[in-house]
N, C-alpha and C positions, 0 to 999 in steps of 0.2 A: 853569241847572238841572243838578245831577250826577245823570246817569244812570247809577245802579249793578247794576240786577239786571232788563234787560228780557225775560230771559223766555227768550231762545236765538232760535237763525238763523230755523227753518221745522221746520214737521210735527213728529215726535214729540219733539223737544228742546226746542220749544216748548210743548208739551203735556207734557211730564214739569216742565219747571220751573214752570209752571201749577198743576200737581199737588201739587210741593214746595213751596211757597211762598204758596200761594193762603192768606190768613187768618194766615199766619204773625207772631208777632211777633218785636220785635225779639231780637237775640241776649242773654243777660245778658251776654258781653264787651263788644259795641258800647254795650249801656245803659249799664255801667259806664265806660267811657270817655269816653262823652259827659257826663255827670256832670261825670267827675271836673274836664272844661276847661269846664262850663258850659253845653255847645252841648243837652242832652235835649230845648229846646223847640222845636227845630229839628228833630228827627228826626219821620219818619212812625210810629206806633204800632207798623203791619203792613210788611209787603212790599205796594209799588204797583208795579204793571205800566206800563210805559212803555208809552203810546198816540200814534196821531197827534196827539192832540188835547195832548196834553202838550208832543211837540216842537212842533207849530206854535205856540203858546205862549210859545215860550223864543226869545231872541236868543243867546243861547251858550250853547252844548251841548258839557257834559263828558263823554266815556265815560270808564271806569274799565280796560278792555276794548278790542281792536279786535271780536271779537265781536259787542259790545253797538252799537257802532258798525255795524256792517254788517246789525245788524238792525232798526235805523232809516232806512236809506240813503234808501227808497222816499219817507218823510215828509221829509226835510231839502231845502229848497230855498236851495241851494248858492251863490245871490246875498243870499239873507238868512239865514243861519243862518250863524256862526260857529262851528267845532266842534277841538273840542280831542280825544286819545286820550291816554290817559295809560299805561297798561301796566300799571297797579296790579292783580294776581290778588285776585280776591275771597279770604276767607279763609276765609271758608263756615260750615256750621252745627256745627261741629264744638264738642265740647264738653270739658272735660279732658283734653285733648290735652298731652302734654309738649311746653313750650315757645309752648305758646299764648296766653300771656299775653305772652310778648316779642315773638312775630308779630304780635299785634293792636298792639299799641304802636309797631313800626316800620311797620307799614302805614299806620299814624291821621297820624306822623308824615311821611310823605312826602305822604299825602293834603295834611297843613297846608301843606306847603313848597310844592307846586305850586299851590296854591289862591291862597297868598301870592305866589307870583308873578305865576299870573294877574289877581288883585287891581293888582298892581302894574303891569302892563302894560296893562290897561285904563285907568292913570291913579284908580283909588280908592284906593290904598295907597302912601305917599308912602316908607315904608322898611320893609325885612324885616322882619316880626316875630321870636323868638324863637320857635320851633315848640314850645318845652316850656311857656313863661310864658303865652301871650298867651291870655284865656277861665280861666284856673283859675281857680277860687275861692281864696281865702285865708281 
């Protein structure tokens, strides 16, 4: 399960990003990119809030965040949840932004490259893929 956007620590960070996000859909960068490699049916419509019910759910747990991480600690039980932090900054709601179309592209890209590796270290993925080729359409 990658946990990208749960919501903030406690009290009003958690309740502003509730607020921001509550119904939200996706970004048109993130749609467009997921597209362009194929993955769209794999994205959620809106913004979902990470619940206990979701991590206890999950055997591997990616945050995106140490944030996102620390604001699940309470649900992860640390003999069976495996859990990864990646460092990756959300790129957030921003819109025409100069340079935004190259920040979502190297961020999608590192997302693949870590993904592929943990693919590969679980033993499901036997060689690195290409981060640019592997899902496009042709």
């Amino acid at each position: 399960m990658c946990i990208q956007r749960p919501g903030g620590l406690a009290g009003a960070v958690e309740r502003y990003a509730d607020q921001w996000n509550a119904g939200a859909t996706i970004t048109p960068y993130a749609a467009s990119i997921l597209r362009e490699y194929g993955f769209e049916k794999f994205a959620a419509p809106t913004w979902q809030q990470t619940t206990e019910v979701l991590v206890q759910a999950s055997d591997i747990l990616v945050f995106m965040e140490r944030e996102h991480y620390d604001f699940c600690t309470v649900w992860i039980d640390a003999k069976r949840h495996q859990c990864r932090i990646w460092a990756i900054p959300d790129v957030g709601p921003l819109l025409d932004t100069p340079g935004l179309n190259a920040e979502v592209k190297r961020t999608f890209a590192v997302i693949r490259q870590q993904t592929d590796a943990l693919l590969k270290e679980l033993g499901f993925l036997r060689e690195q893929r290409d981060a640019t080729a592997v899902g496009r359409r042709n």
